[in-house]
Backbone bond lengths (Angstrom), bond angles and torsions (degrees), N, CA, C in turn:
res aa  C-N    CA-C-N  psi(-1)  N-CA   C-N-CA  omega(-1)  CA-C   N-CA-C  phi
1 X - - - 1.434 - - 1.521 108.34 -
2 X 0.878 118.88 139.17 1.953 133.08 -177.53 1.324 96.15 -87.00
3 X 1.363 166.88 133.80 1.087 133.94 48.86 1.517 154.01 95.92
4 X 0.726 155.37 18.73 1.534 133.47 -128.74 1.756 79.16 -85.89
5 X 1.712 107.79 168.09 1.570 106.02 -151.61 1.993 97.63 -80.48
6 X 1.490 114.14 -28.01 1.516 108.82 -165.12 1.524 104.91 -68.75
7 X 1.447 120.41 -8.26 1.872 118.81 -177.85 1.095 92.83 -109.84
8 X 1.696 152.12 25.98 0.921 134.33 145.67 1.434 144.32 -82.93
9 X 1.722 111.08 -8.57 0.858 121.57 140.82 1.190 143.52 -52.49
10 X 1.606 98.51 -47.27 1.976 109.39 164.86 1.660 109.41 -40.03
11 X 0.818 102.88 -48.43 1.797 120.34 -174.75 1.302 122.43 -59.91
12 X 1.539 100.59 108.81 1.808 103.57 166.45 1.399 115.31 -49.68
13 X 1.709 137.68 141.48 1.052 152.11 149.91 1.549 104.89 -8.54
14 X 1.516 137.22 -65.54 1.158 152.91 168.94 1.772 123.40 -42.15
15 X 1.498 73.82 -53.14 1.854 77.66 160.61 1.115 131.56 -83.57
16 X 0.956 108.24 -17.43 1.961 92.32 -179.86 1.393 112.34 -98.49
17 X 1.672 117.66 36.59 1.606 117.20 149.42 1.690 85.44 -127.51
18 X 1.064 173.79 46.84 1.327 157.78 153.02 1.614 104.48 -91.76
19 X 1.517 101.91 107.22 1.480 122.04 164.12 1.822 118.72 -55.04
20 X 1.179 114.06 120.41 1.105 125.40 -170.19 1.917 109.88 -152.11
21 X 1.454 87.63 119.89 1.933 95.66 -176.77 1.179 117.93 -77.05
22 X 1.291 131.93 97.82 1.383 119.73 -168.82 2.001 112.30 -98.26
23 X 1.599 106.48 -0.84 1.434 89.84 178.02 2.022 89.75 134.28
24 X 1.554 96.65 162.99 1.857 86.66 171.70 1.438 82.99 -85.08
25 X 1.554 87.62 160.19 1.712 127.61 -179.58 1.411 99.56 -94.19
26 X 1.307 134.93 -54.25 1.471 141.95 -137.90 1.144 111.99 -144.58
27 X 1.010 157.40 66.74 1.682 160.20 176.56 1.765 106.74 -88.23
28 X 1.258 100.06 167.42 1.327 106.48 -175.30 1.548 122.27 -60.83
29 X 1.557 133.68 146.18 1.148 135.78 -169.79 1.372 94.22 -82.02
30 X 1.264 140.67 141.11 1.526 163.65 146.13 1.888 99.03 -33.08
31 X 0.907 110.17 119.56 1.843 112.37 163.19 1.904 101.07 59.41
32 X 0.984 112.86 3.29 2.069 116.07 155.63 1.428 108.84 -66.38
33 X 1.167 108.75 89.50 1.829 108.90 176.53 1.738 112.71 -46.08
34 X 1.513 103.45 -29.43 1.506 118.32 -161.12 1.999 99.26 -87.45
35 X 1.003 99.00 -3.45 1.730 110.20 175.86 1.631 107.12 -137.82
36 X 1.295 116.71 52.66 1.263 105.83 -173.93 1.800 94.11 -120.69
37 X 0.859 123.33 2.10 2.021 125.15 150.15 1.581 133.63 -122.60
38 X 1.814 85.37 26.58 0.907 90.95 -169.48 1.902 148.14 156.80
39 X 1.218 154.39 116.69 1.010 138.26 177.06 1.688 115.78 -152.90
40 X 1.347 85.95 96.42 1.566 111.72 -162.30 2.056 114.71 -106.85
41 X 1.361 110.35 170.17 1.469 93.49 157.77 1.356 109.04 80.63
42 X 1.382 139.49 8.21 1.798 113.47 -151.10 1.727 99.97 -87.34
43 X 1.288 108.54 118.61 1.941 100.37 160.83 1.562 116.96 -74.76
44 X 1.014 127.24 161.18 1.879 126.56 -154.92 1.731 89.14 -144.80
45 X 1.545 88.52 139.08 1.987 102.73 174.32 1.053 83.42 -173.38
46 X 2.229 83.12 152.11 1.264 90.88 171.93 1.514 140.33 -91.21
47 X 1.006 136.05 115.94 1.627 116.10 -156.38 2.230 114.32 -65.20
48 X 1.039 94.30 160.11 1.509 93.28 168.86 1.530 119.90 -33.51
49 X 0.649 105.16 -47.75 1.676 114.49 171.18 1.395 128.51 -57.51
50 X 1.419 96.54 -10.22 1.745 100.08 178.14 1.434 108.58 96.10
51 X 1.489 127.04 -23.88 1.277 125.64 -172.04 1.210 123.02 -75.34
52 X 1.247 130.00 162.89 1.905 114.65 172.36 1.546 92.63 -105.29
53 X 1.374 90.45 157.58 1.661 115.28 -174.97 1.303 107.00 -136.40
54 X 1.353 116.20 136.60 1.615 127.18 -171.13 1.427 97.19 -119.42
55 X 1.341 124.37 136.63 1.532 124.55 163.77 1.168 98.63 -135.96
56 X 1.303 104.19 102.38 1.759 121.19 159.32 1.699 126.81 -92.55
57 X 1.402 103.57 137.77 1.167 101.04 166.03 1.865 130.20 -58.19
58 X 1.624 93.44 114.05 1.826 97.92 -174.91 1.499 91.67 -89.39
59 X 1.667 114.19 145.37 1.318 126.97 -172.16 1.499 83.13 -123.65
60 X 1.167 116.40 144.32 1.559 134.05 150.83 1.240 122.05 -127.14
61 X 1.620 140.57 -178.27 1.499 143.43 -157.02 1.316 103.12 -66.57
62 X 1.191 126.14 128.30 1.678 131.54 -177.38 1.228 108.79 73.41
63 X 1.202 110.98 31.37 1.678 110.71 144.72 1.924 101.37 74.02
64 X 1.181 111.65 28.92 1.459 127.62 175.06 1.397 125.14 -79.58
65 X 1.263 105.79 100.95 1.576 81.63 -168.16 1.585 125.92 -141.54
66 X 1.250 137.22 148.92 1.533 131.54 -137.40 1.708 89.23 -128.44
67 X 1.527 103.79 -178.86 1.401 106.20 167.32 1.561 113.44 -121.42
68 X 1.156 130.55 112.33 1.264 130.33 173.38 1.606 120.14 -88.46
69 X 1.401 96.70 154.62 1.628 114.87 -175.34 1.757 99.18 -103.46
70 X 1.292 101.38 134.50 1.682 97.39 163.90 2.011 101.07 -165.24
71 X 1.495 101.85 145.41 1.583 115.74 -156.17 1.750 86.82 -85.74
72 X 0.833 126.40 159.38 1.146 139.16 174.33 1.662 116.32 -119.20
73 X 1.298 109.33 118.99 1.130 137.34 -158.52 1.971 115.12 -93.53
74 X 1.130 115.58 113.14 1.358 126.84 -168.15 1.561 131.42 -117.07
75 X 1.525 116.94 129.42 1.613 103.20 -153.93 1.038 92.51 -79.24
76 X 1.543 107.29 -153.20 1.918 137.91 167.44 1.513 108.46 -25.25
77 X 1.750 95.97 -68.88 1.330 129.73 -162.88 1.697 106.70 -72.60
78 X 1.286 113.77 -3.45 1.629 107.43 -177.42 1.244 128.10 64.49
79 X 1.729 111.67 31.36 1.022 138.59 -161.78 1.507 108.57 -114.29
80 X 0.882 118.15 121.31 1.757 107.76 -167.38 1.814 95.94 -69.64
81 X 1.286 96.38 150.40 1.265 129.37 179.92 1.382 131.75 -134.60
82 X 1.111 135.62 41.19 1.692 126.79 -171.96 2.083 99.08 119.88
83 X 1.221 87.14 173.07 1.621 105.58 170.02 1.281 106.97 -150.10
84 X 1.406 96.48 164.90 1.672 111.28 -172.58 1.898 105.09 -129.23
85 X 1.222 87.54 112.61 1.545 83.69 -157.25 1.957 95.05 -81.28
86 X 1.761 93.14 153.53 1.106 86.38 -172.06 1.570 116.84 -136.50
87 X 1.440 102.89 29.04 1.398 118.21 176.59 1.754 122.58 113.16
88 X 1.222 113.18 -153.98 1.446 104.32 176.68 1.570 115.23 -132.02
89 X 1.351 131.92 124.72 1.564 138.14 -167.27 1.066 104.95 -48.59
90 X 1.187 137.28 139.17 1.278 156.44 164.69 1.688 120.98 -43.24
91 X 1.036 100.96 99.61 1.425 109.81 176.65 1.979 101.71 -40.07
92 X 1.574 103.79 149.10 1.268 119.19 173.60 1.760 101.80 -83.45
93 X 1.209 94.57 151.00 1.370 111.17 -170.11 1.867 117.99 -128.58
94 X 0.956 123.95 106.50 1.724 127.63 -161.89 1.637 102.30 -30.82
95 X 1.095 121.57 152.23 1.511 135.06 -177.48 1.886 90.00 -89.95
């Protein structure tokens, strides 16, 4: 489990690598054309801010598919809980 950096202090040395399944985090948005086959893949970091960030692959109809940003959202317990989606990364653009 990752963390976000302000509950890592709470955390014994031991704990903050112990793998533990808590449930999916991120499943597809209901009526999101741009997640409608899908939202698979996400790599996770922490941003400057201390926060964790998930960018998963968004699949849409014909196998289309973008990279989205979304903050990841954490209870009491420092236990991830939900995401807050926060759009889609910026396509690269020719030098």
């Amino acid at each position: 489990m990752i963390y976000p950096s302000k509950c890592l202090a709470s955390r014994e040395a031991d704990e903050r690598f112990k793998l533990q399944r808590l449930g999916m985090l991120m499943e597809p948005e209901s009526g999101n054309p741009q997640e409608m086959e899908g939202v698979v893949n996400p790599a996770a970091a922490h941003g400057p801010d201390g926060e964790l960030y998930l960018f998963p692959r968004l699949t849409a109809l014909g196998n289309y598919s973008r990279i989205g940003i979304a903050r990841v959202r954490f209870n009491e317990a420092c236990d991830p809980a939900g995401v807050e989606r926060l759009g889609i990364a910026p396509e690269p653009e020719a030098a």
